[in-house]
C-alpha positions in Angstrom: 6.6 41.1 123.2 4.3 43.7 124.5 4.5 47.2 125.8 1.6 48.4 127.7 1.6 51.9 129.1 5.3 52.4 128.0 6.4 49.3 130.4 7.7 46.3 127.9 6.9 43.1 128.8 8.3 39.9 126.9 7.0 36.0 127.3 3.9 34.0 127.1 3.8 34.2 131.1 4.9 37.8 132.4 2.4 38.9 129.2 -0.6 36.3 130.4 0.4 37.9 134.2 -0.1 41.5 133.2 -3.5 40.8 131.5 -4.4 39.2 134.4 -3.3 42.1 136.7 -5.3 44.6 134.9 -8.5 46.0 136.6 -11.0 45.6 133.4 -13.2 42.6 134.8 -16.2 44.6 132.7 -15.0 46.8 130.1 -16.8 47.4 127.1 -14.7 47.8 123.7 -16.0 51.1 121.5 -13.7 50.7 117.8 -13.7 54.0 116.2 -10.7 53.1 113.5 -9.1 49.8 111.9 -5.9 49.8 110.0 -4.1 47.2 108.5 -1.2 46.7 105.9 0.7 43.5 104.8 3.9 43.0 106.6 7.5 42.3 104.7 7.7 38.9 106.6 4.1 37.8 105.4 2.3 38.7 108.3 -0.5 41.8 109.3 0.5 44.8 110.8 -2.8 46.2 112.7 -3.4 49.9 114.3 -6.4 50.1 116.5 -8.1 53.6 117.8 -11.1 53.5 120.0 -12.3 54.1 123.7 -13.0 51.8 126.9 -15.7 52.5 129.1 -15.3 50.8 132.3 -18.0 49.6 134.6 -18.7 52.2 137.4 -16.9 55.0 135.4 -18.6 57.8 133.8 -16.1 58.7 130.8 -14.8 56.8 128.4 -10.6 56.2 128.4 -9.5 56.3 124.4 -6.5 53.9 123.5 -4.3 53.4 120.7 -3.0 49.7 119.7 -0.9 48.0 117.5 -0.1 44.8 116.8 1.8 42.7 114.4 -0.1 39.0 112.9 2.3 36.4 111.9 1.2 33.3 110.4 1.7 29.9 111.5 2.0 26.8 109.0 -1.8 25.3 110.8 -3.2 28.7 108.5 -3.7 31.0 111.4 -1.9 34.1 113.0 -0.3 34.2 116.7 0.7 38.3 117.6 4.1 38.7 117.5 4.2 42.2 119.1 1.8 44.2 120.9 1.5 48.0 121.7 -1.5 49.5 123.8 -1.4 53.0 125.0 -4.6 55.2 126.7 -4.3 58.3 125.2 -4.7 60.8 128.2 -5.6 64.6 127.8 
């Protein structure tokens, strides 16, 4: 499941369609904060802060993100949910 600018999108291919869609061929990734906690079911809830600057654009767009790790038996994670939001105003 992810939910990207309040419009919820669920499955490997409608989510691997959206991020295709989106207009960020060059977009350079500024982190400002990284939280994380352990998750009841074993996994990694993550919240992201930070600010895209995109090529040809002269301010920065801040965003908000989080997303929940699960782990798989192989001993890595695959993201069970996803929530992106640019933080306008």
């Amino acid at each position: 499941m992810f939910t990207f600018e309040g419009q919820l999108i669920q499955g490997v291919e409608d989510i691997s369609n959206k991020l295709n869609q989106l207009p960020f061929d060059k977009c350079q990734h500024d982190i400002s904060t990284i939280d994380s906690q352990p998750s009841c079911t074993g996994g990694i809830m993550v919240f992201v802060s930070g600010s895209l600057r995109l090529s040809g654009e002269e301010h920065s767009l801040r965003f908000s993100q989080m997303f929940h790790l699960i782990p798989t038996m192989q001993g890595s994670f695959f993201v069970q949910n996803d929530i992106f939001r640019l933080n306008y105003g």
